[in-house]
C-alpha positions as CSV (number, residue, x, y, z in Angstrom):
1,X,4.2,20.0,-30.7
2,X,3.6,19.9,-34.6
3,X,1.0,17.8,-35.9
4,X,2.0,14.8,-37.8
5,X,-1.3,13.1,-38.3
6,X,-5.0,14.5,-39.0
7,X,-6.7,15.9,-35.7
8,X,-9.7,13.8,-34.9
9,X,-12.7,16.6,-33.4
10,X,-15.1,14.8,-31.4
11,X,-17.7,16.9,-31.4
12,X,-20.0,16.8,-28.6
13,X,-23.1,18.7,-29.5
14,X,-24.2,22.1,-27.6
15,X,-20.1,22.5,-26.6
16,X,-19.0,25.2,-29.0
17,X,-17.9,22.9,-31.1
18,X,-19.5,24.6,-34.3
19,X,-17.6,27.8,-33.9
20,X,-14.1,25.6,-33.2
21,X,-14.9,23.2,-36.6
22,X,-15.6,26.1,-38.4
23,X,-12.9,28.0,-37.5
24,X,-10.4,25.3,-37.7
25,X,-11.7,24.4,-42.1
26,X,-11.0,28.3,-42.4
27,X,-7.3,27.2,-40.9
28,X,-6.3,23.9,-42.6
29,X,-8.5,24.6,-46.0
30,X,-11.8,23.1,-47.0
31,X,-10.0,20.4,-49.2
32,X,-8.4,19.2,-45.7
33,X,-11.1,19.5,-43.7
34,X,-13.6,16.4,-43.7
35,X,-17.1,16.1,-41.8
36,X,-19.2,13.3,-40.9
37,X,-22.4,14.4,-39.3
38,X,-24.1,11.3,-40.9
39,X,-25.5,10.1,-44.5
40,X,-28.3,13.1,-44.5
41,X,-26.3,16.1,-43.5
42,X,-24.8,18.0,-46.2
43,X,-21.6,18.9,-44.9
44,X,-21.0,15.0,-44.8
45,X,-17.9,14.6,-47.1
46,X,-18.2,12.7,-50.2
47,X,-15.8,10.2,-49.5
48,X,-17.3,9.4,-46.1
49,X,-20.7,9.3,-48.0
50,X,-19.5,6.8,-50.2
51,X,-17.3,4.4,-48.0
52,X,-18.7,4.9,-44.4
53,X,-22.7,5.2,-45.6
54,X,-22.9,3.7,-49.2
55,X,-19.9,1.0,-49.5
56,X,-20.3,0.7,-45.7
57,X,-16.7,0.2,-46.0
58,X,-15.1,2.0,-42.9
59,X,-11.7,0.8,-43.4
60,X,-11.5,2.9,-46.8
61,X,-13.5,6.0,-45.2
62,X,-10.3,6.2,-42.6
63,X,-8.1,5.4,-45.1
64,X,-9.3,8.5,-46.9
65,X,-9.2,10.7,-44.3
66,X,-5.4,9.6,-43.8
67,X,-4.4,10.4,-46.8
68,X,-6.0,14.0,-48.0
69,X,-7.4,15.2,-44.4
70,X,-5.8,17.4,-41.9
71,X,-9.2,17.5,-39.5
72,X,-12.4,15.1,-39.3
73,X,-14.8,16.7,-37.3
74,X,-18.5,14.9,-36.5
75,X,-20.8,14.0,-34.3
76,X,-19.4,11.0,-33.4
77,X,-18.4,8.7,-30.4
78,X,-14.8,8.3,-30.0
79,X,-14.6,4.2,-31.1
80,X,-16.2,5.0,-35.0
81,X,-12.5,6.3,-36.5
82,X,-10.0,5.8,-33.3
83,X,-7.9,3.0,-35.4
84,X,-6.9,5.8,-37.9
85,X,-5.9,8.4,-35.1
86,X,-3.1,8.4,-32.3
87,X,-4.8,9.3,-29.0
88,X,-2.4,12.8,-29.4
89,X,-4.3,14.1,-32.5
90,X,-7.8,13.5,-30.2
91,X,-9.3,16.6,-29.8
92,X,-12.9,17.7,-27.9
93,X,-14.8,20.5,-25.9
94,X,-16.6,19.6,-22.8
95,X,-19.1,21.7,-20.9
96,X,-20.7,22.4,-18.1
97,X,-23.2,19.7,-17.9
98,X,-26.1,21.5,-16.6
99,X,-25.4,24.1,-19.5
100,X,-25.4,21.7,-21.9
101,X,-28.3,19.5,-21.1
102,X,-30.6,22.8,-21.5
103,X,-28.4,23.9,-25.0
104,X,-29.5,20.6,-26.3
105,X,-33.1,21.1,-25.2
106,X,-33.5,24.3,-26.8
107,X,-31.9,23.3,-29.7
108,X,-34.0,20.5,-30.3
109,X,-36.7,21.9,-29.3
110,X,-36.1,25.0,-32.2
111,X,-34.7,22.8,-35.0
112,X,-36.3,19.0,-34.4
113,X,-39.1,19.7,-33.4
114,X,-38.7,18.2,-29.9
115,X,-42.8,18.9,-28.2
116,X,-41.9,17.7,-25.0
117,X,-40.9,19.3,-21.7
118,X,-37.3,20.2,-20.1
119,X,-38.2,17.6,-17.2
120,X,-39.1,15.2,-19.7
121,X,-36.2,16.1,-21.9
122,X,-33.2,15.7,-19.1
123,X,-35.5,12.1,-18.5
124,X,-34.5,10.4,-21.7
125,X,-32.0,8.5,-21.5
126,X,-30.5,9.1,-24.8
127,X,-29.9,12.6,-23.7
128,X,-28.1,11.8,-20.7
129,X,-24.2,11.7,-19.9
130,X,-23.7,12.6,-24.0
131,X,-20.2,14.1,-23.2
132,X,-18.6,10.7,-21.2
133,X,-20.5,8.8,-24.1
134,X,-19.0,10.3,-26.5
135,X,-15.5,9.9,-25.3
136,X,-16.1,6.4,-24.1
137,X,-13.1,3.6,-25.0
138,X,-10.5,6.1,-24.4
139,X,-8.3,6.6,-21.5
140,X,-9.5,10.5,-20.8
141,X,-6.0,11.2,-19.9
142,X,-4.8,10.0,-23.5
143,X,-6.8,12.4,-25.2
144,X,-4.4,15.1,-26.9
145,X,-6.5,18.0,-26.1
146,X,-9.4,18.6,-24.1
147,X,-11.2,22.2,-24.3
148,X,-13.2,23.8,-21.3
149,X,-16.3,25.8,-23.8
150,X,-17.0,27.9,-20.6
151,X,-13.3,29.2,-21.4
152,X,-13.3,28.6,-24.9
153,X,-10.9,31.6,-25.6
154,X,-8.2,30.2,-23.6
155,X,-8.6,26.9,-24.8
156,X,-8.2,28.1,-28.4
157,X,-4.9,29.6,-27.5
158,X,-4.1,26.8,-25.3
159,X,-4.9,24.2,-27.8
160,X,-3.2,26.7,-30.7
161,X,-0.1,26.4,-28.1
162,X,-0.1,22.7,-28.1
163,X,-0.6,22.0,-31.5
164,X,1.3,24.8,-33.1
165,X,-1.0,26.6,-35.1
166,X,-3.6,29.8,-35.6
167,X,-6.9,28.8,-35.4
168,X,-8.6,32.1,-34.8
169,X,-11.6,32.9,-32.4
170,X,-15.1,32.3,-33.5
171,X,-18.5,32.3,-32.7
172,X,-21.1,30.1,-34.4
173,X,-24.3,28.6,-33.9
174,X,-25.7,30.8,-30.6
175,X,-29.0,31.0,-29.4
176,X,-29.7,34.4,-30.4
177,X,-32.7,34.3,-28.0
178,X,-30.8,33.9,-24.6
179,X,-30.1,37.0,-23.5
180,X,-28.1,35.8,-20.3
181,X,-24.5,34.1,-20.5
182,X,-25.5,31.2,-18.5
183,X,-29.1,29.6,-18.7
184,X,-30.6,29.8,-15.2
185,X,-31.6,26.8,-13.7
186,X,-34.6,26.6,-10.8
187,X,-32.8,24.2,-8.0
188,X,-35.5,21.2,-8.9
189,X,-33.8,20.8,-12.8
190,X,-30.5,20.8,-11.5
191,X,-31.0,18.7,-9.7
192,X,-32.4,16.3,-12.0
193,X,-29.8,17.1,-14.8
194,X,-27.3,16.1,-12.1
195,X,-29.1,12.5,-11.3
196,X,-29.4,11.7,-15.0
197,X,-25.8,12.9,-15.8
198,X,-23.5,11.6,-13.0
199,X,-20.7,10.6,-15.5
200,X,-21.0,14.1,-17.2
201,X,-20.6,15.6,-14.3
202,X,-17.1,13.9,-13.2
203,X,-15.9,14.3,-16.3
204,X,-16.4,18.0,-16.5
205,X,-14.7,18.0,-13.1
206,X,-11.9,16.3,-14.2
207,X,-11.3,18.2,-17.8
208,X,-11.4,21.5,-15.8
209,X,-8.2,20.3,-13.6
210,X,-6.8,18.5,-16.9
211,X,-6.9,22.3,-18.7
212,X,-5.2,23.8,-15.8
213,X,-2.4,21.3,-15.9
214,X,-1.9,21.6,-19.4
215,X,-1.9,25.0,-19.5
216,X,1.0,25.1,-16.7
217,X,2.8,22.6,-18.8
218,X,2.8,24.9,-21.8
219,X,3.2,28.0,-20.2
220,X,6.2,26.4,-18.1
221,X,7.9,24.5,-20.9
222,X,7.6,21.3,-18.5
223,X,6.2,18.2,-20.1
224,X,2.8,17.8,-19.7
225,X,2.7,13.9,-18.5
226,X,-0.6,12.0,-18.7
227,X,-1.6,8.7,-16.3
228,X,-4.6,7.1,-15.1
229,X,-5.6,4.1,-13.0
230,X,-6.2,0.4,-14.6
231,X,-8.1,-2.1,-13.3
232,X,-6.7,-3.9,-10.0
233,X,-8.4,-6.9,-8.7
234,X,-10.1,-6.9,-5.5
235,X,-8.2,-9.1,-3.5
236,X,-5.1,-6.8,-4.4
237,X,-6.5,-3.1,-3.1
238,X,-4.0,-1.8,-1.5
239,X,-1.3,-4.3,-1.7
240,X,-0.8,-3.6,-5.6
241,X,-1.1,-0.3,-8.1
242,X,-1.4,-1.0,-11.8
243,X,-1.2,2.3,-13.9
244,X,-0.1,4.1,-16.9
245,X,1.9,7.5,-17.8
246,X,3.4,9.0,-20.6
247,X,4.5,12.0,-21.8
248,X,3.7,12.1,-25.8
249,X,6.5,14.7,-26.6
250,X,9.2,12.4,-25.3
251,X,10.0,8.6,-26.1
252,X,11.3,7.5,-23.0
253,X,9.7,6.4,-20.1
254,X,8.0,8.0,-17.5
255,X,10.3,7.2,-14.4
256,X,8.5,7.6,-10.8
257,X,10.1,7.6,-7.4
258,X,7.9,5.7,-5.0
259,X,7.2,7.2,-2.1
260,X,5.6,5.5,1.2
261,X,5.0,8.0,4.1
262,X,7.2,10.9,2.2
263,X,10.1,8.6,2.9
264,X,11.5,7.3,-1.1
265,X,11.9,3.9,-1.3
266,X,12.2,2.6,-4.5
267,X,12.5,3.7,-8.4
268,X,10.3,2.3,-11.2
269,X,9.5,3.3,-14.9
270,X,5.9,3.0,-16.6
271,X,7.1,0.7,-19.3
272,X,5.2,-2.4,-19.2
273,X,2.7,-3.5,-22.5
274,X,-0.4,-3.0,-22.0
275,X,-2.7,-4.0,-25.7
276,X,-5.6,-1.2,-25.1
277,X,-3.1,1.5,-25.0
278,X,-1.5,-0.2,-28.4
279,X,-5.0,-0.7,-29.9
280,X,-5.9,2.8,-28.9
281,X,-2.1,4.1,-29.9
282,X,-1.5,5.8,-27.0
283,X,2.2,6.4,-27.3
284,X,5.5,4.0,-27.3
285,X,3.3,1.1,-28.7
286,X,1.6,0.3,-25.8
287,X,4.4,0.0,-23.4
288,X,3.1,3.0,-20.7
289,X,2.1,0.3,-17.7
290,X,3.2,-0.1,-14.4
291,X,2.5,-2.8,-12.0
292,X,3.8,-2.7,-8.7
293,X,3.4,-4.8,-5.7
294,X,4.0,-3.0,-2.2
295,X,6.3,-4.5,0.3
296,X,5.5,-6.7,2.5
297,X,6.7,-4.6,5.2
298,X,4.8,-1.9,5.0
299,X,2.8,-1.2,7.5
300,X,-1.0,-0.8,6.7
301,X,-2.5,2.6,6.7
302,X,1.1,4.1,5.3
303,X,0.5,6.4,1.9
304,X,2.2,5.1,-1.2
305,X,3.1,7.8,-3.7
306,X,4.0,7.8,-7.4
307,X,5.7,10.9,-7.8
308,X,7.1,12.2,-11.5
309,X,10.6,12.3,-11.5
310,X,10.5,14.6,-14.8
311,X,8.1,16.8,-13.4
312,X,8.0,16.2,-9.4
313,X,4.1,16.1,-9.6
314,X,2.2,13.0,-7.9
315,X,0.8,11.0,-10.5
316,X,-0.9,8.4,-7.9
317,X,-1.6,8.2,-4.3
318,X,-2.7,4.9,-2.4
319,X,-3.1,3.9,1.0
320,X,-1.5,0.3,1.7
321,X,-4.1,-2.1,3.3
């Protein structure tokens, strides 16, 4: 896939994200690189510091970026420049949650002066779930390329696969104190980290089976399709899937054969509007939906499948009620 628009790094902090930013200005060139790590941080581009924090003119700051950037990079959550960027030039690294709580803590804790504890630390709530925060208002499944830091390597050539370039391997910003690859944890912080970061802690389980599949895709030449549940009313469970899925290398639409107890019993296509996945330019203009009403026949219990006819891989599985 070549790039045809400016890749939009989220950067979630404490995810290797330093050494991938970095590395990717030495790739595209500092006069196509632009940061925005707010109005006092001095890698902040001067066109985002006049627009986005003097003008307060965000419209013009994107508009910038459009025109002379090839990579904006920031600490930022996903909704500050998504109208400028096509959900397959979003790029992010996630972590292991429980590693990155305790990255952030020492890191604030050596460079802001944070005085409290690690308990009182993984408490605040401003803290907490800072990777699904930051990605929030995008469909996770949209997002062109998600990077695993515990496998950074493989992401880079992953994500240098995908987007056809040569971002070389760096590393930046360590801890020179931890001697250990992973921080250890006692059983009592983990488990606290994991009560005050339940949405971290699904995402990370998601992105690592998301990597795997893109990685196959790539290494397999298949297309990498993308989907993900929308919101069915109540009343409907099981009597009605709504859905999306697209494949961003390929214009048409994703077909699916539907499948209730492995038998095949009908064809349908993911080609239905849906405005969120227009706002959010998700690919063909929005129209990636599916909404399908089961039989009236079939029996409740019975498994429905949506199964890829491009790729053969289920993209959904219900049980009829």
């Amino acid at each position: 896939m070549s790039i045809t628009s400016p890749l939009y790094f989220i950067h979630i902090p404490k995810t290797a994200g330093s050494s991938f930013r970095v590395a990717a200005e030495r790739y595209f060139g500092t006069e196509a690189t632009y940061y925005d790590y707010g109005a006092g941080a001095q890698e902040t581009h001067q066109d985002i510091l006049k627009y986005e924090y003097q003008l307060k003119d965000r419209h013009m700051a994107g508009r910038a970026v459009q025109q002379h950037a090839k990579f904006l990079s920031g600490h930022f959550i996903y909704p500050k420049y998504a109208p400028f960027f096509p959900a397959r030039s979003v790029v992010t690294f996630v972590r292991n949650p429980a590693q990155q709580v305790r990255s952030h803590y020492e890191h604030f804790s050596r460079l802001h002066g944070y005085e409290g504890s690690f308990a009182d630390f993984i408490r605040e709530r401003r803290f907490a779930n800072m990777q699904s925060k930051a990605l929030n208002g995008i469909w996770h499944d949209a997002i062109g390329f998600i990077g695993i830091t515990e496998q950074f390597s493989e992401s880079l050539k992953v994500f240098n696969q995908y987007y056809g370039t040569s971002v070389e391997f760096l590393e930046i910003n360590k801890n020179e104190r931890k001697n250990q690859h992973a921080y250890q944890l006692s059983a009592e912080e983990l488990a606290l980290i994991q009560k005050m970061n339940q949405q971290d802690f699904a995402l990370y389980e998601y992105a690592l089976k998301r990597f795997e599949r893109q990685k196959h895709a790539l290494q397999n030449d298949v297309p990498f399709v993308r989907s993900g549940h929308l919101h069915v009313d109540p009343k409907d469970k099981g009597r009605q899937f709504n859905g999306w899925a697209a494949c961003f290398e390929q214009e048409e639409a994703i077909t699916a054969n539907v499948v209730v107890n492995e038998q095949i019993v009908d064809q349908t296509s993911f080609a239905s509007y849906r405005p969120l996945a227009k706002e959010r330019a998700i690919h063909r203009n929005g129209y990636v939906g599916l909404s399908y009403r089961y039989a009236d026949n079939i029996e409740a219990g019975s498994t429905v499948k949506f199964i890829c006819r491009e790729t053969e891989q289920v993209l959904f599985e219900d049980t009829a009620v």
